[in-house]
C-alpha positions as CSV (number, residue, x, y, z in Angstrom):
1,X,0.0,0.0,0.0
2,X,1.4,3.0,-0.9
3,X,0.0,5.9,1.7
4,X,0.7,9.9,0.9
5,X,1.1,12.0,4.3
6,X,-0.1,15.7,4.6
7,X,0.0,17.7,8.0
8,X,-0.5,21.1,8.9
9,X,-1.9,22.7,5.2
10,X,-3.7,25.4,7.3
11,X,-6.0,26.3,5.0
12,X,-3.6,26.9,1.8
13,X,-4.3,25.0,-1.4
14,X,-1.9,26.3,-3.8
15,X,0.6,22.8,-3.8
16,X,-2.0,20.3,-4.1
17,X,-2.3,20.5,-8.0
18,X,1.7,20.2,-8.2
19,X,1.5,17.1,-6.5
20,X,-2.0,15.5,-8.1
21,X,0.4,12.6,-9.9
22,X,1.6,11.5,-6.2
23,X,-1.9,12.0,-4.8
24,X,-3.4,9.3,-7.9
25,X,-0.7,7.1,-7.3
26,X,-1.4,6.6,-3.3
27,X,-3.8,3.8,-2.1
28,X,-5.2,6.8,0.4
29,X,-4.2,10.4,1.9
30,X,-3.5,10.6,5.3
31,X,-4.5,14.5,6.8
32,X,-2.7,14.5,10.0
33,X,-4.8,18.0,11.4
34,X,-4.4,21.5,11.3
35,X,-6.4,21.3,7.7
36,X,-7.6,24.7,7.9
37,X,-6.2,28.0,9.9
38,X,-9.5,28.2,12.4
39,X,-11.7,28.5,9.1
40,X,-14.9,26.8,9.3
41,X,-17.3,24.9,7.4
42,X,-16.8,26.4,3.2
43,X,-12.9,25.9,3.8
44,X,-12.4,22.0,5.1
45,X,-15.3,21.2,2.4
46,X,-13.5,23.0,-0.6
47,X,-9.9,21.4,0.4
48,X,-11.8,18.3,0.6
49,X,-13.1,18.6,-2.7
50,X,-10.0,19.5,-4.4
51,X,-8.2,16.2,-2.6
52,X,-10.6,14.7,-4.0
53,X,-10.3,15.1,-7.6
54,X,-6.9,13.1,-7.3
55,X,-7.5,11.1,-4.0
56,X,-9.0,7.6,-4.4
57,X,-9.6,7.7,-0.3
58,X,-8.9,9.9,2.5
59,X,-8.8,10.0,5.7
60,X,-8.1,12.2,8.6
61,X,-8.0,13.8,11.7
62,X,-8.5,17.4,13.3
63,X,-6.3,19.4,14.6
64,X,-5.4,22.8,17.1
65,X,-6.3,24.7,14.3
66,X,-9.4,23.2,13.1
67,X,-12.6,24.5,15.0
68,X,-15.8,22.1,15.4
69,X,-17.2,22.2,12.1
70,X,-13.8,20.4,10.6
71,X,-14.2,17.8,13.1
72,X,-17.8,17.6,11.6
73,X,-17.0,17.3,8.0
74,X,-14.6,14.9,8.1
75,X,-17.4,13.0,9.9
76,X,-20.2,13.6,7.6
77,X,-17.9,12.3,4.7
78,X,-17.1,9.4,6.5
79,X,-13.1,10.2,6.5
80,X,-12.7,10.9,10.5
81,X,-10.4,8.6,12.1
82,X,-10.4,10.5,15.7
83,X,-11.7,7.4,17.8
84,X,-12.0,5.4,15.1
85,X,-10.6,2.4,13.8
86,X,-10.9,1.7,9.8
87,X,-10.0,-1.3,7.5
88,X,-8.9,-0.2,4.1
89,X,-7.6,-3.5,2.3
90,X,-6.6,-5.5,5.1
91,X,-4.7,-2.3,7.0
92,X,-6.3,-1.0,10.2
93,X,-6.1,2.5,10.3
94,X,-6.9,4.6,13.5
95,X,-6.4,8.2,14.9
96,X,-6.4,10.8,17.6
97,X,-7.1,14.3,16.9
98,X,-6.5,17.6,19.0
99,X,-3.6,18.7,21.1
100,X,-2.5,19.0,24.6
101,X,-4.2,22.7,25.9
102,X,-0.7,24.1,26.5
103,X,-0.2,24.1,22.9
104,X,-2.6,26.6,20.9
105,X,-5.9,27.8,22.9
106,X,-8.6,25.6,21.1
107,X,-11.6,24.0,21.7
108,X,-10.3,21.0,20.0
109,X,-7.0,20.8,22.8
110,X,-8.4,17.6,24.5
111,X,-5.1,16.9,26.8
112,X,-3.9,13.7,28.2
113,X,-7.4,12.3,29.8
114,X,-9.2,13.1,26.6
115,X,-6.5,11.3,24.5
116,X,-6.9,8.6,27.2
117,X,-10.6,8.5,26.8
118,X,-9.7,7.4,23.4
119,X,-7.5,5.3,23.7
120,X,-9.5,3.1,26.0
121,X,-12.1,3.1,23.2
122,X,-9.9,2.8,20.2
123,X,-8.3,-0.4,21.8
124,X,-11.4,-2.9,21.7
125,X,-11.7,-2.1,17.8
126,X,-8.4,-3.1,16.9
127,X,-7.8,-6.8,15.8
128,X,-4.2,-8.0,16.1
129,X,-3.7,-9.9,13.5
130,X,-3.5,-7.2,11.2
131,X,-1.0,-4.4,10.3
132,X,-2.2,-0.8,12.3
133,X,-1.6,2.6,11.2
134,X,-1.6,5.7,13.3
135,X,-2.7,9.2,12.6
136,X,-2.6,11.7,15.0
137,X,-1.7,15.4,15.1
138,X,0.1,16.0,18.6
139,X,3.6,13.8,18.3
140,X,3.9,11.1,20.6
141,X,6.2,11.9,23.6
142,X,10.1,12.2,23.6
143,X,10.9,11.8,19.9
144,X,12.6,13.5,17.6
145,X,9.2,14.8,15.7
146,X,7.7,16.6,18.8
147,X,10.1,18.9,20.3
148,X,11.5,23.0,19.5
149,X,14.5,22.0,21.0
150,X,15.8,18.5,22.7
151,X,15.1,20.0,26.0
152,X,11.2,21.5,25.2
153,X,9.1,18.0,24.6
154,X,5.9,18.5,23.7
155,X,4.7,15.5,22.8
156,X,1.5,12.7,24.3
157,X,2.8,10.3,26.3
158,X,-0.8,8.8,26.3
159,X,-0.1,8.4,22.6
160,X,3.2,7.3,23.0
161,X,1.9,4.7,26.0
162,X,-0.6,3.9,23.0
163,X,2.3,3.1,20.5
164,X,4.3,1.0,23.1
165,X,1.3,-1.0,23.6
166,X,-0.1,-1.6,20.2
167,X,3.0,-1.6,17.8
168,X,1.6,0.0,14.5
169,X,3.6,0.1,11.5
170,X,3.9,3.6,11.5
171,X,2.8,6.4,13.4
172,X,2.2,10.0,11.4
173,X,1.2,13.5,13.3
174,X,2.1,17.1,12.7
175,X,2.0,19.8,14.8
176,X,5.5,20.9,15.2
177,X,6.4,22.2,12.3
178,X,10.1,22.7,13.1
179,X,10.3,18.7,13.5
180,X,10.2,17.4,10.1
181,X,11.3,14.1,10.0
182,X,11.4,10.6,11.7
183,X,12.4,8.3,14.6
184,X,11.4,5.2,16.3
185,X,9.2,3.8,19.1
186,X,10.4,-0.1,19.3
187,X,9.5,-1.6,15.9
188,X,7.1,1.8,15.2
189,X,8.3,4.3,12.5
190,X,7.2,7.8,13.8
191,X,6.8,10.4,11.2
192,X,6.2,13.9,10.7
193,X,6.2,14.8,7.0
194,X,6.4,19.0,7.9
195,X,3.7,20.9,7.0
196,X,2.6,21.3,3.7
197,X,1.9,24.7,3.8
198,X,5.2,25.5,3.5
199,X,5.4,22.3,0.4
200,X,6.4,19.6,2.5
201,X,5.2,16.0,2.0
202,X,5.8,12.5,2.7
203,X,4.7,9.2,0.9
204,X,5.5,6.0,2.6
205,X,4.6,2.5,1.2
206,X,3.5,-0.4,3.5
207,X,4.4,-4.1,2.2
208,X,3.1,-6.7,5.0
209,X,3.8,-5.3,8.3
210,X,6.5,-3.7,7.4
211,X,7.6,0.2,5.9
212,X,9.2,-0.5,2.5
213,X,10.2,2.2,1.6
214,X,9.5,6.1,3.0
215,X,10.4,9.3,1.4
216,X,10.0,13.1,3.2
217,X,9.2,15.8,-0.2
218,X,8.9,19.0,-0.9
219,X,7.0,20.8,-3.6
220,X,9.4,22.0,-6.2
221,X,8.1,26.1,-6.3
């Protein structure tokens, strides 16, 4: 399966027709929050629709930046993953959308016993005997992908508990947009692909329970 990663687009559109032959090639887009810069219900239904003249299936979570009505859409079109756990040709895919409060003021900062809440639902859906991935928006805690600086974390550790405990392939989120790039939890490849308002990208392809191959892009401007 070949999966194509976007985080952090905040609202702006102009890459996505430079990249339509990558979108057509992926099995499915990943939206790892933060689709739109607090804009409501027009703006995550017209970046929807543009995805989706190249996208052959979506899905996503929410993020700091993404008021109720985001949440909503991606509901309504049946793409939400916050919650969620979703089978898309024998891949499990799940997600966890928001951030911790001390990150942006938002209604959608849910904190640690919201993300537990989660969790504790999340966990009864998945079925073990098939490959997981994970989307969320906040980074799991202590990695490379969630931190300023190596001394300012700011990363879950509920999601990073949930990582430790159920082993997904690989684990995508957003959020800090200085920590492009990747690391590991045990056998988990964690991965933020940078945020693609500023043309950054990442397409990873799945073979078996294992990443075959991933690559971090940027738009050519």
């Amino acid at each position: 399966m070949k999966i194509l990663a976007l985080a952090d687009l905040h609202g702006d559109l102009r890459q996505i027709p430079q990249i339509s032959g990558a979108i057509q090639e992926a099995d499915v887009v990943l939206l790892a929050g933060d689709i739109t810069n607090f804009a409501g219900t027009e703006k995550i239904r017209k970046i929807l629709d543009v995805l989706g003249q190249y996208a052959p299936q979506m899905f996503g979570v929410h993020g700091n930046c993404d008021p109720p009505e985001v949440e909503e859409v991606l509901e309504e079109r049946g793409i939400s993953l916050h919650g969620r756990c979703v089978t898309l040709d024998g891949i499990q895919f799940v997600g966890i959308g928001g951030t911790e409060p001390s990150a942006v003021l938002s209604p959608k900062n849910r904190g640690e016993p919201g993300f537990e809440k989660l969790v504790d639902r999340i966990i009864p859906a998945i079925r073990p005997e098939l490959p997981l991935v994970l989307v969320t928006h906040q980074p799991p805690y202590r990695t490379k992908i969630d931190s300023y600086s190596p001394d300012h974390p700011t990363g879950s550790r509920t999601i990073r508990r949930f990582i430790e405990m159920s082993h997904p392939i690989v684990s995508i989120s957003g959020h800090i947009h200085e920590a492009r790039g990747q690391d590991v939890i045990g056998d988990t490849i964690v991965i933020n692909p940078g945020p693609f308002c500023r043309g950054y990208y990442s397409v990873i392809e799945i073979s078996g329970r294992k990443v075959k191959n991933h690559q971090l892009k940027l738009v050519a401007f």
